[in-house]
N, C-alpha and C positions, 0 to 999 in steps of 0.2 A: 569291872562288870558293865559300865555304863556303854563302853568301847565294844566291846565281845557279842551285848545287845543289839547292839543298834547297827554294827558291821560283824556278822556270824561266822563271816571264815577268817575275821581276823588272827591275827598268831602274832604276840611277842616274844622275843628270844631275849634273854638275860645274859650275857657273856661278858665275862671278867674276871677276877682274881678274887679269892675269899672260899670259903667255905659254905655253900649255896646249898647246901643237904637240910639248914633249919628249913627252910622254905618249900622245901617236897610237898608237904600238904596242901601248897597252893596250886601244884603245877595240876593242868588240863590242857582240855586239847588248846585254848587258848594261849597258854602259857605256858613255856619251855626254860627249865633252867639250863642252860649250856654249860655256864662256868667257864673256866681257862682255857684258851684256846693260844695256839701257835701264834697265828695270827688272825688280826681283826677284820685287815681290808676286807677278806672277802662276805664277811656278814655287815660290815657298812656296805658297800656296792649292792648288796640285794634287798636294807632295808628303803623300806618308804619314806620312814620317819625314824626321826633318831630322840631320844627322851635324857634329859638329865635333869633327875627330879630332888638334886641333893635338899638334904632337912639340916643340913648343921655341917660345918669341918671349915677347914682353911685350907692353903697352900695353891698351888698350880691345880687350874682347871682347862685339861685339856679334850674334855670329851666333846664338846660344845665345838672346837675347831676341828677336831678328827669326822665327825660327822660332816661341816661346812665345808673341808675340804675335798669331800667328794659331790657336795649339792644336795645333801640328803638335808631337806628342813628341819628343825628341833623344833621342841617342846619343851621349856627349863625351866626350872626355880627362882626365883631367886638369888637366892647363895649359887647355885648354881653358874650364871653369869654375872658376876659380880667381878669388876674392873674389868671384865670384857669390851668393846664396843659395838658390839650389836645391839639393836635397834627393836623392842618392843614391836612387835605387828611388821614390822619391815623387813628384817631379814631374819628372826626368829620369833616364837612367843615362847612370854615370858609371865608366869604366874604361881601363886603359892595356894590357890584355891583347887582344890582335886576336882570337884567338879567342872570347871574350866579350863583345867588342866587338859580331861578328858574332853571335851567337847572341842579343844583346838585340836588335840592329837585328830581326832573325828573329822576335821574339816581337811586336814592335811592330806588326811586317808583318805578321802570321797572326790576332792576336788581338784584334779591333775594340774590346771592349772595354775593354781594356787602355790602347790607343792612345788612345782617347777621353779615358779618366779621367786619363792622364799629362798629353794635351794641353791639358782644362780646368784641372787645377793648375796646371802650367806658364804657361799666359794670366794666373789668379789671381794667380801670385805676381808675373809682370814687371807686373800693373798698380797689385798692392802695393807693390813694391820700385823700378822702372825707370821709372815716368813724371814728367815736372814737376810734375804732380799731386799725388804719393806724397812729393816730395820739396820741397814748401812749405815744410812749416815750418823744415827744414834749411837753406834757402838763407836763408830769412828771419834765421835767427838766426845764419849765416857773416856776412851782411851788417850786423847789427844793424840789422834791418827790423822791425817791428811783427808779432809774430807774433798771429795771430788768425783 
């Protein structure tokens, strides 16, 4: 609410896998559940901002780099980026309070520049950190491969 207030033609789009039907009573013109789709790319490329606001779970988190690798800034939790290495305020934000939550998404959304320099770090860092690329010579030397 605090988002939809204070920027009015705001619009979040919910897209993923699951059963997104309990949540209809939420949806307005602010908030669209999309659900499952083909493919992702083209609603990352058109968001502003990308959000992973996980409350609880384990395993691979890759929402936080699918977002970084197109330059879209986050907004995460947490659990959310947890073993990742981005950077609090530097190439993402990162918080468990909803209200700050909201008010960074807010700054992302208002401030081009801002958004900009979050989302080329963030690209930097998943292409230093998150590709097979970045991660040569590690695989090389788990395997006792030739590193070179």
């Amino acid at each position: 609410p605090l988002i939809s207030q204070t920027i009015p033609d705001y619009r979040l789009q919910v897209v993923g896998r699951g059963d997104l039907s309990v949540f209809n009573e939420h949806q307005s013109r602010s908030v669209e559940f999309v659900g499952e789709v083909p493919e992702l790319t083209p609603y990352i490329r058109q968001a502003k901002v990308g959000i992973a606001p996980a409350l609880n779970g384990g395993g691979f988190r890759g929402k936080i780099n699918q977002y970084a690798i197109f330059a879209v800034p986050v907004v995460a939790s947490t659990i959310a980026a947890k073993g990742l290495a981005y950077q609090d305020g530097l190439d993402i934000f990162i918080t468990n309070q909803p209200r700050l939550f909201a008010k960074r998404c807010i700054r992302l959304l208002q401030e081009n520049e801002l958004n900009q320099a979050m989302g080329q770090k963030a690209r930097e860092k998943a292409f230093a950190q998150y590709t097979w690329e970045s991660r040569i010579d590690v695989i090389k030397k788990i395997y006792h491969l030739e590193v070179g």
